[in-house]
Backbone as JSON Lines, residues from 0, in Angstrom:
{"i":0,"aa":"X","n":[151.17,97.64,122.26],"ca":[150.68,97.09,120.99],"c":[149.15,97.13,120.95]}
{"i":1,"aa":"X","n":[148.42,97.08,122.24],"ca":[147.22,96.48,121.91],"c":[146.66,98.14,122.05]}
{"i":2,"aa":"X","n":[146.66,99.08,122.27],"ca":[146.66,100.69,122.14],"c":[146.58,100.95,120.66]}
{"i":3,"aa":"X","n":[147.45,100.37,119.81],"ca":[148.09,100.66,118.55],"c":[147.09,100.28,117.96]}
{"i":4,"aa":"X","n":[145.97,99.07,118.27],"ca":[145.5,98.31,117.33],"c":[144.21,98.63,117.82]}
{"i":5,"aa":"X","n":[143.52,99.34,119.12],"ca":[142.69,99.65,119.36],"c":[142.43,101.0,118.41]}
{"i":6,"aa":"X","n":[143.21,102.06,118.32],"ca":[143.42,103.51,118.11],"c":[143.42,103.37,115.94]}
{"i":7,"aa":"X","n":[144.03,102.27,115.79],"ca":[143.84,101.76,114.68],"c":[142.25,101.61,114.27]}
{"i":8,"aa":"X","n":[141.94,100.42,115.02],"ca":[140.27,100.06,114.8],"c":[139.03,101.44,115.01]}
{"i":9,"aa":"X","n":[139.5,102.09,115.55],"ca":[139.06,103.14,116.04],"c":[138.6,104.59,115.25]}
{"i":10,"aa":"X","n":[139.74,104.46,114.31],"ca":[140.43,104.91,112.59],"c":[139.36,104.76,111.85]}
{"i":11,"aa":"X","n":[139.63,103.17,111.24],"ca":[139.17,102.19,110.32],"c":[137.56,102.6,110.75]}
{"i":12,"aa":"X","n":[136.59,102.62,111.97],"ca":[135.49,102.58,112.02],"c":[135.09,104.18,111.65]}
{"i":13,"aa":"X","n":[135.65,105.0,112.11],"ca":[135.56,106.73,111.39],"c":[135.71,106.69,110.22]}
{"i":14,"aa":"X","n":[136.53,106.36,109.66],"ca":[136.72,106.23,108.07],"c":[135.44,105.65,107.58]}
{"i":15,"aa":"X","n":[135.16,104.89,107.55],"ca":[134.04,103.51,107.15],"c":[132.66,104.85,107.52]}
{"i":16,"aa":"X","n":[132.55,105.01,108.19],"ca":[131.35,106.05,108.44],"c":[130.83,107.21,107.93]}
{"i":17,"aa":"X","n":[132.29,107.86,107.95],"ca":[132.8,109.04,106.85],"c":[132.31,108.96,105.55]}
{"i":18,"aa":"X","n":[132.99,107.47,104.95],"ca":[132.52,107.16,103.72],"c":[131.56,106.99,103.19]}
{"i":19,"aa":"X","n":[130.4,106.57,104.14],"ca":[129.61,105.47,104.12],"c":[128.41,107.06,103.9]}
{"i":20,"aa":"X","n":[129.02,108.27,104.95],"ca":[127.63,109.5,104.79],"c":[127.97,110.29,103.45]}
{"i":21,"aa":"X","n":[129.42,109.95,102.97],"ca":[129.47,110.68,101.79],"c":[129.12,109.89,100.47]}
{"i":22,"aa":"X","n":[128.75,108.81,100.32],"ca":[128.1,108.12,99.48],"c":[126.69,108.21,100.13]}
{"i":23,"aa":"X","n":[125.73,108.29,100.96],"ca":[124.77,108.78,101.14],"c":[124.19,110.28,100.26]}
{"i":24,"aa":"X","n":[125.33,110.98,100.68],"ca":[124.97,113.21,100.18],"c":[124.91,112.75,98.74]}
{"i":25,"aa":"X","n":[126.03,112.05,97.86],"ca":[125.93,112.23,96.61],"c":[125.11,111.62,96.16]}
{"i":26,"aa":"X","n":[124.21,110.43,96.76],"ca":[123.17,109.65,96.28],"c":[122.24,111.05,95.76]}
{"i":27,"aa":"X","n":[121.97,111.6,97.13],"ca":[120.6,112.54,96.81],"c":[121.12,113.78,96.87]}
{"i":28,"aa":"X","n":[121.91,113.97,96.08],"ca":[122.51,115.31,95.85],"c":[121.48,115.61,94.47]}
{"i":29,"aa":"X","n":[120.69,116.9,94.45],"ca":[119.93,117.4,93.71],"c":[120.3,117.21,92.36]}
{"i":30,"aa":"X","n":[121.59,117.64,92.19],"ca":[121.82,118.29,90.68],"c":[122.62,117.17,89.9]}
{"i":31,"aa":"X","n":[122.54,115.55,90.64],"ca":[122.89,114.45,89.97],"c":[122.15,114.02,89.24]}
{"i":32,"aa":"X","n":[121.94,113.68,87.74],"ca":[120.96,113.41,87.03],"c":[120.24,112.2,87.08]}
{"i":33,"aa":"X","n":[120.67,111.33,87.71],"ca":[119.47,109.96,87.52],"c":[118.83,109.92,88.5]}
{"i":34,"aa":"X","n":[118.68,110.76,89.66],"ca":[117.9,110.94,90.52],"c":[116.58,111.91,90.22]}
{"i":35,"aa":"X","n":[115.94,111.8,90.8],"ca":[114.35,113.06,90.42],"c":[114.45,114.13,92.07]}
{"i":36,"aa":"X","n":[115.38,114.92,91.6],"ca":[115.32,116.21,92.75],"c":[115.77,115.87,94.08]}
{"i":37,"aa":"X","n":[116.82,114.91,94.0],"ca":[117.0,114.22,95.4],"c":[116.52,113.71,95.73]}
{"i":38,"aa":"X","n":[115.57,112.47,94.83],"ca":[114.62,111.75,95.72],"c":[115.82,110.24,95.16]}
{"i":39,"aa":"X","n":[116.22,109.62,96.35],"ca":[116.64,108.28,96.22],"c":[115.79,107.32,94.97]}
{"i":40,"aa":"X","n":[117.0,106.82,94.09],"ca":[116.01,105.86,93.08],"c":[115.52,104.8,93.4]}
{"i":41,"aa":"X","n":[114.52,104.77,93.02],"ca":[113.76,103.13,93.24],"c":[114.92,102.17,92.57]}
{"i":42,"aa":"X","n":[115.09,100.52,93.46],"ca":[115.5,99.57,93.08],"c":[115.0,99.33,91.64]}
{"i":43,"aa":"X","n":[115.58,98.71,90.91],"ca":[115.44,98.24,89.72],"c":[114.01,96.78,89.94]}
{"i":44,"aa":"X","n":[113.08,97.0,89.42],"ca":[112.31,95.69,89.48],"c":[113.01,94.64,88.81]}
{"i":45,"aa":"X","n":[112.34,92.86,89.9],"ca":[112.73,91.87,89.86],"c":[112.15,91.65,88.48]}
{"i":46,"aa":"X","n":[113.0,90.23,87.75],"ca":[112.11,89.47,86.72],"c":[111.15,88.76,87.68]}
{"i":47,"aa":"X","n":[110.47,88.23,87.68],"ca":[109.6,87.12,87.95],"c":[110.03,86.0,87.81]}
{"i":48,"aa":"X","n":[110.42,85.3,88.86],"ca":[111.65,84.32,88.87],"c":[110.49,83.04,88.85]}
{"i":49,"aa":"X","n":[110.94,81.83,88.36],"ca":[110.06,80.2,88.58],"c":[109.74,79.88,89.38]}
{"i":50,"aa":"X","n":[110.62,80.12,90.82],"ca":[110.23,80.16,92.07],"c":[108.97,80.96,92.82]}
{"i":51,"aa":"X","n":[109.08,81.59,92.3],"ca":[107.57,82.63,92.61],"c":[106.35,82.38,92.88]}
{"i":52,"aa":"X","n":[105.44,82.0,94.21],"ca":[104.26,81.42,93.57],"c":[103.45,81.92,92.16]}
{"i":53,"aa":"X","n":[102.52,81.7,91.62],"ca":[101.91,82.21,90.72],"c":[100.92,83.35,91.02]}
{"i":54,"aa":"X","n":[101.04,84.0,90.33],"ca":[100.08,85.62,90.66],"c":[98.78,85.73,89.97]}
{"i":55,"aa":"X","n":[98.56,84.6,89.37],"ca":[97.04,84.52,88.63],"c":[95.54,84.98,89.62]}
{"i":56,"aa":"X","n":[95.37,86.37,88.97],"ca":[93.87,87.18,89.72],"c":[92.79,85.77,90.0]}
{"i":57,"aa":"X","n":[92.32,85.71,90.93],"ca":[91.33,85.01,91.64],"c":[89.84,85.88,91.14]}
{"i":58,"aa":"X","n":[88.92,85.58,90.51],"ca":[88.0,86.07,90.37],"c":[86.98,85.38,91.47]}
{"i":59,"aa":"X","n":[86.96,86.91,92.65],"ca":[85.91,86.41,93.65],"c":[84.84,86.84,93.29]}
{"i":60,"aa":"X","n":[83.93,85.85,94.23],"ca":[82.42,85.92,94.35],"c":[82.14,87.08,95.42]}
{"i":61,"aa":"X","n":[81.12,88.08,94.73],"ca":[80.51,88.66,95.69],"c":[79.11,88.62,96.64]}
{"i":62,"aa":"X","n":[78.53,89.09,97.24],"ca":[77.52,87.96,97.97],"c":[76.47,89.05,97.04]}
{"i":63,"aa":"X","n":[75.87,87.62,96.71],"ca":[74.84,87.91,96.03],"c":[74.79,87.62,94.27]}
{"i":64,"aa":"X","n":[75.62,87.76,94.12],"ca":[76.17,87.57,92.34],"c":[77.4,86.27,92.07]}
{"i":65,"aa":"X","n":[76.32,85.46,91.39],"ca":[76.7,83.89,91.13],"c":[78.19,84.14,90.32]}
{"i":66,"aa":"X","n":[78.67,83.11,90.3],"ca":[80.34,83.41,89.82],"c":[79.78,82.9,88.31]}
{"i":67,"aa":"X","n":[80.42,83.47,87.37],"ca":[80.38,83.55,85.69],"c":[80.51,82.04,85.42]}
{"i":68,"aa":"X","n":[79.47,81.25,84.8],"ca":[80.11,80.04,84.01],"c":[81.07,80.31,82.83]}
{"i":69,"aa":"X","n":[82.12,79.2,83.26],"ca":[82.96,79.51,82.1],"c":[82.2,79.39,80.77]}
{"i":70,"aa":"X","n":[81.86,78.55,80.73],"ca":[81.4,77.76,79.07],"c":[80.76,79.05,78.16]}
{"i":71,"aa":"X","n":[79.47,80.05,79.21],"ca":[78.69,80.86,78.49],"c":[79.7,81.84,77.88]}
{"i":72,"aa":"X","n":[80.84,82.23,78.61],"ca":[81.56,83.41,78.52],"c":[82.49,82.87,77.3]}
{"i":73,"aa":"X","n":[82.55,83.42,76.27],"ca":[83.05,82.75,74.79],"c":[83.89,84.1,74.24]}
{"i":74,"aa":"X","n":[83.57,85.36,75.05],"ca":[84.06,86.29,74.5],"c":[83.51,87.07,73.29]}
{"i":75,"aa":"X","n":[82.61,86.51,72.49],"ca":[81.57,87.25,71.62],"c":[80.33,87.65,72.39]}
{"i":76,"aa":"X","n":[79.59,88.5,71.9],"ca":[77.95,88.96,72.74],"c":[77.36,88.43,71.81]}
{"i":77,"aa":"X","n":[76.18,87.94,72.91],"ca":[74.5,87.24,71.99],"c":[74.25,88.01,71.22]}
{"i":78,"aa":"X","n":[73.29,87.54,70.15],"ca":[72.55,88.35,69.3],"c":[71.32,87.54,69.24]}
């Protein structure tokens, strides 16, 4: 019995492998259209979930050049 179930498992893991390289070929099989020439597709981008820290640009200081007061910067130019 325990032959039967080794020679079995043995099966089951060839199969599984088999499968596993022939869903690989057709991924990047050239002449499948949602691919670009066999190149594997990029994942689909995430939403930007709530959890996320926040990605708000940091406007650094460089040495030598004072950081912008907010107040002056109004978004119109002097005249």
């Amino acid at each position: 019995m325990r032959n039967f179930l080794e020679r079995d498992v043995r099966r089951h893991k060839r199969e599984q492998k088999e499968a596993y390289r022939k869903r690989k070929e057709r991924a990047n099989h050239p002449s499948r259209p949602t691919s670009r020439g066999g190149q594997p597709t990029l994942p689909p981008k995430r939403a930007p979930s709530a959890l996320d820290p926040p990605t708000q640009k940091v406007w650094r200081e460089k040495k030598g050049t004072p950081a912008p007061p907010p107040s002056e910067s109004g978004g119109k130019s002097k005249q």
